[in-house]
Each structure stands twice: as structure tokens, then as C-alpha cells.
C-alpha positions as semicolon CSV with decimal commas, in nm:
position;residue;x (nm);y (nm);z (nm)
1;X;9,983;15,244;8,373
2;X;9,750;15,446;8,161
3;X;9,692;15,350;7,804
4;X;9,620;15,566;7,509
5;X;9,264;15,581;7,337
6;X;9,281;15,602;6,970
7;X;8,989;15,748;6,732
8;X;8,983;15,690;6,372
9;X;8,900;16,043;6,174
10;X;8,539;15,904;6,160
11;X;8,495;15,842;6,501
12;X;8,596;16,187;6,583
13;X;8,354;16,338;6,335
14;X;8,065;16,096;6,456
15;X;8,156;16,212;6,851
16;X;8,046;16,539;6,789
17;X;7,710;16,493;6,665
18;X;7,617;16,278;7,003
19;X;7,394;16,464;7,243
20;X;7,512;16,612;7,574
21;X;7,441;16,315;7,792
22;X;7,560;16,016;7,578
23;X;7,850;16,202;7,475
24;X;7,944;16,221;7,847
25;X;7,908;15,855;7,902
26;X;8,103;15,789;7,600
27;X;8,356;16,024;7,729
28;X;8,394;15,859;8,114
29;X;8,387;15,541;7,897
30;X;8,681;15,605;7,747
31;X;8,903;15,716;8,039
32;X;8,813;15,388;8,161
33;X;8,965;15,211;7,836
34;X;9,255;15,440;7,936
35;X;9,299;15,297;8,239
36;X;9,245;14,934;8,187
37;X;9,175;14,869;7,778
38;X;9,046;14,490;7,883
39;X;8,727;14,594;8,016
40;X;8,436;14,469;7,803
41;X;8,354;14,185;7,618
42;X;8,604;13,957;7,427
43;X;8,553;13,941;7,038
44;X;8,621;13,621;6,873
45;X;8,654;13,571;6,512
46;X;8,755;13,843;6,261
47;X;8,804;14,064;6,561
48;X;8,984;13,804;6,793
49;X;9,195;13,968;7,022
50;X;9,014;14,272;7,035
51;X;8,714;14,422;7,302
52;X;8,389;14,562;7,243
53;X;8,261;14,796;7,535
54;X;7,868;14,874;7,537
55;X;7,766;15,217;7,610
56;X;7,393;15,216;7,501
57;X;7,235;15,260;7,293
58;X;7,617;15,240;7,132
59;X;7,939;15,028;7,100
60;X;8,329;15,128;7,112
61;X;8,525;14,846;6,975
């Protein structure tokens, strides 16, 4: 089952100011949130339920 990867207007903008090379990793980091959207690490409190993935020197949430 492949899941869908949603980017908030921001997001979108902020993606295309990355360089080359982290924008790639970013990229191959989200068709792996398409593919299994648990991967990462679990964030409790005001974000329970939700996963942050670490793609240096950034973070998807």
C-alpha cells in the first residue's frame, strides 16, 4: 500500500530553495514516507501520534 505525502504551502516554497544534494535526500526521503509513513522517530506530547524523520542537517515531521 502506498501512502500519500502531504506538503503544507510553506513546505513547498521552502523545498525549492534547498540545494541539489539535500533536496535529493529529502526527495528519496519522502518516497520512503510513501511507502511506509512509520519510519522515524515517535513524537510524544503535543505531537503524540505523529513521526519525525531526520534528514540532516533537517527534519520532516
Amino acid at each position: 500500500m502506498t501512502y500519500h505525502v502531504h506538503l503544507l504551502p510553506g513546505a513547498k516554497k521552502e523545498l525549492t530553495k534547498l540545494p541539489m544534494n539535500i533536496y535529493g535526500r529529502v526527495q528519496k526521503a519522502f518516497a520512503a514516507l510513501a511507502v511506509d509513513p512509520y519510519i522515524g522517530k515517535k513524537l510524544h506530547g503535543e505531537y503524540e501520534g505523529q513521526y519525525t524523520l531526520r534528514v540532516w542537517p533537517y527534519r520532516i515531521i
